[in-house]
C-alpha angles and dihedrals in degrees: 000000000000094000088052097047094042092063087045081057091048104048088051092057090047087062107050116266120124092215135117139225115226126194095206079183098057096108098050133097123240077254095055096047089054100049087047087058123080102183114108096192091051095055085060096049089051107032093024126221114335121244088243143348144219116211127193127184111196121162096335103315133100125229114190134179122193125203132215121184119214114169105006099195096046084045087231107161138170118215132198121201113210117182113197090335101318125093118244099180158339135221133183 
C-alpha cells in the first residue's frame, strides 16, 4: 500500500540511509500483479478460496479455473487460470 511503504520511506530516511523504496508494482492493476505471479499457494493467501472451481485432467496435466464472484446479479466474475499448479492468468 502506498501509505504503508511511504512511512517505511520515511522512517529510512529518519535514520540516517540514503536509500529508497521503490513499488515496481505501483502502475498495475490488482489483474496484472496476479498474472505476473506463478505461485498458486500465494494467490490463495492473497485473493482467498474461489467461489467455485473447474478442474481438467488431459495427458497428465491439470488445467483449473477458479471462479470468484463478484456481483452476482450483474454476473460479474474474476477468474484465475492455473496449469499443473502455476498460474498462468487472470481475467476480470
Amino acid at each position: 500500500h502506498p501509505y504503508f511503504l511511504n512511512k517505511v520511506q520515511e522512517f529510512v530516511k529518519s535514520i540516517g540511509l540514503n536509500h529508497s523504496v521503490e513499488n515496481k508494482y505501483e502502475l498495475m492493476t490488482k489483474g496484472e500483479m496476479l498474472e505476473n505471479c506463478k505461485d498458486r499457494d500465494l494467490i490463495l493467501e492473497i485473493y482467498g478460496y474461489p467461489d467455485d472451481k473447474n478442474i481438467t485432467t488431459t495427458n497428465g496435466n491439470r488445467y483449473e479455473q477458479w471462479i470468484y464472484i463478484r456481483d452476482k446479479e450483474r454476473n460479474e466474475n474474476e477468474y484465475v487460470y492455473i496449469e499443473n499448479n502455476k498460474v498462468t492468468g487472470f481475467q476480470n
